[in-house]
FILUM-472921 format. One record per residue: x negated, y, z negated of N, C-alpha, C in turn. Coordinates in steps of 0.02 Angstrom, whole numbers, padded with zeros to 5 digits, always signed. Layout:
REM FILUM-472921
XYZXYZXYZ
...
//
This chain:
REM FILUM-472921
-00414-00416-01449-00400-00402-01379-00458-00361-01351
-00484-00364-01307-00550-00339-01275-00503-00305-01223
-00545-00239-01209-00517-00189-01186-00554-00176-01104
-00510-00166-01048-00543-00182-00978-00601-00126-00953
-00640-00139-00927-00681-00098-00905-00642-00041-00872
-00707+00029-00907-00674+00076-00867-00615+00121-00885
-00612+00088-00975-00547+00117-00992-00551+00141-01070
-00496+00148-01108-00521+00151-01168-00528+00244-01191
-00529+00271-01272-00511+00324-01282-00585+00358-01231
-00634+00317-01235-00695+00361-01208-00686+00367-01156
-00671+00331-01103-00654+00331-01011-00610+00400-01002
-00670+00433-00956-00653+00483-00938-00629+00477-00878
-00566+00500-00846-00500+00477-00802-00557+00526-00736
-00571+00494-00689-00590+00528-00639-00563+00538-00598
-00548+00603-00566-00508+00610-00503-00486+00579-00453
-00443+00572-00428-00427+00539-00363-00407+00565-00322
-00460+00576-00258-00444+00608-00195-00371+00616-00184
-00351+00674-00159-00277+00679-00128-00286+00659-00040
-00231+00649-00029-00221+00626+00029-00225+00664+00078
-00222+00645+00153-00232+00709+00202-00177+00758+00154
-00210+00831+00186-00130+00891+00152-00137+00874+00092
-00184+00883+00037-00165+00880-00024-00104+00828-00062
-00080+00764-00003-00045+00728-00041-00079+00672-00071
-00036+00648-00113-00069+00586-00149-00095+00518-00112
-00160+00502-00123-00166+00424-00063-00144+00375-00086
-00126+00348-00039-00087+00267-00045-00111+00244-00094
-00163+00215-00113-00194+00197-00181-00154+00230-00258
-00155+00280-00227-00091+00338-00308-00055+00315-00305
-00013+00305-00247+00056+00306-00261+00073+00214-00279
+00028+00169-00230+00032+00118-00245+00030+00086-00311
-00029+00130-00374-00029+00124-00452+00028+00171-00471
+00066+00216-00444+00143+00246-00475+00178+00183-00466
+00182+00167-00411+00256+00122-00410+00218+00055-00459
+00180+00035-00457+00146-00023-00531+00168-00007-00600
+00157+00064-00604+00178+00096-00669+00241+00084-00666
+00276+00099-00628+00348+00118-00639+00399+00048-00647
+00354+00015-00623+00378-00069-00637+00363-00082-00734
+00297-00057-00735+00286-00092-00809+00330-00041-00864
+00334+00021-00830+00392+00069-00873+00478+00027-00855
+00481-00017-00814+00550-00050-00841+00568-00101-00892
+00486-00121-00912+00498-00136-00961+00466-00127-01028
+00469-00065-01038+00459-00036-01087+00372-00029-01110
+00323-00036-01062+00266-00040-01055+00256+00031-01025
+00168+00048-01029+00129+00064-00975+00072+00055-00967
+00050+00054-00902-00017+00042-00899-00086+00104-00939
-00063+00151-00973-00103+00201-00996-00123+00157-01082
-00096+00101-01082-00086+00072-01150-00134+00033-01144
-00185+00036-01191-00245-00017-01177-00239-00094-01168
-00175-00120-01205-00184-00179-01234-00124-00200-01159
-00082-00185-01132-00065-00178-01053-00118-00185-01008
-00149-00142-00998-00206-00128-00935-00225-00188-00952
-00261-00215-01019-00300-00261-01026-00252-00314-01002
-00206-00337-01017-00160-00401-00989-00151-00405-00910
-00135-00338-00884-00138-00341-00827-00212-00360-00782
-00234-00322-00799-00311-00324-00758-00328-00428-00780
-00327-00456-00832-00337-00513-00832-00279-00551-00799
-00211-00556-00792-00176-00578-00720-00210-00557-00656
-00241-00511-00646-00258-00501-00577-00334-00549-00584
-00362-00562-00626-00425-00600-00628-00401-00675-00600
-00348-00681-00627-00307-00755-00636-00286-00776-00575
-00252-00727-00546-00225-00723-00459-00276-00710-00404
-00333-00697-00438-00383-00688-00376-00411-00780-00392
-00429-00795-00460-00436-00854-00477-00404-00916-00405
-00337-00892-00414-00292-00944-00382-00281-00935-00322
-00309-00883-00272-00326-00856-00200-00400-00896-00180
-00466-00901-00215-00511-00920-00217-00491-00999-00199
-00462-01035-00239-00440-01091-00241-00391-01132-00190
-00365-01086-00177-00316-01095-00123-00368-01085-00049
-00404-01038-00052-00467-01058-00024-00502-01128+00024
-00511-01137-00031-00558-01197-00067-00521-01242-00041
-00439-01272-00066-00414-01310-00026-00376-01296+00029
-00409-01259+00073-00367-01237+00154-00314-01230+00148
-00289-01178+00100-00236-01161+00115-00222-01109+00153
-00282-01053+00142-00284-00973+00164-00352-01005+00195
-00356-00954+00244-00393-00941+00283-00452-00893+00247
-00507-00872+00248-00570-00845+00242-00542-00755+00251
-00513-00758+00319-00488-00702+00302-00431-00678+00302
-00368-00712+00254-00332-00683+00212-00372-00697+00157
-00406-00729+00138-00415-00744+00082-00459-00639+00065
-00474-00629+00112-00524-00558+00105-00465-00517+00096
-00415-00513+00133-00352-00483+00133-00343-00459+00067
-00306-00530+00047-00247-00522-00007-00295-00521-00044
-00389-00530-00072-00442-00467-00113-00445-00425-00111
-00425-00389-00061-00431-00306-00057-00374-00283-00083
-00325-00317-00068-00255-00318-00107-00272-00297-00190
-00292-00350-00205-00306-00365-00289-00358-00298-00307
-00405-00289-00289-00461-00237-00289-00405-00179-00306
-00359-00152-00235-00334-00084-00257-00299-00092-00315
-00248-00161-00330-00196-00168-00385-00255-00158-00451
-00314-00144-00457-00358-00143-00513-00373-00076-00527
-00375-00029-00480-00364+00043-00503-00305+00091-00551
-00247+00039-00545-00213+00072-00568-00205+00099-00639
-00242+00050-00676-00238+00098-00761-00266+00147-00746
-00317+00144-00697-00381+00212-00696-00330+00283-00668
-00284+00295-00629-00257+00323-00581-00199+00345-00626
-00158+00314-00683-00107+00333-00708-00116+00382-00765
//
């Protein structure tokens, strides 16, 4: 199992800005509630061999956004959309 960029015993967890007022930014809380999905089932994303499965579904689903693309299904820009989408859903091992 190959382990996702960015992660791993050496990846040093870098801060993440708090939100206006010292609260957490959307981005945090958006990788809490991710976590808290893969903690229902008995997962988490702090688990290498997780992050790694996850982060390659999100490769897979951007895969199939690209494509959908391609055959007019989405528009150019959802297609940028629901990437930026995928982009933040990729922080989240980093953030937990």
């Amino acid at each position: 199992m190959t382990t996702p960029p960015g992660s791993g015993p050496d990846h040093a967890r870098r801060p993440h800005p708090p939100g206006p007022q010292g609260e957490p930014s959307a981005l945090k809380l958006f990788a809490d509630d991710i976590e808290v999905s893969f903690n229902e089932i008995g997962r988490t994303l702090s688990d290498e061999e997780t992050a790694a499965v996850f982060l390659r579904t999100l490769d897979i689903w951007q895969h199939a956004l690209e494509g959908s693309h391609a055959g007019g299904l989405i528009t150019a820009e959802q297609l940028g959309e629901l990437a930026a989408l995928i982009r933040g859903m990729r922080e989240a091992p980093r953030l937990i």
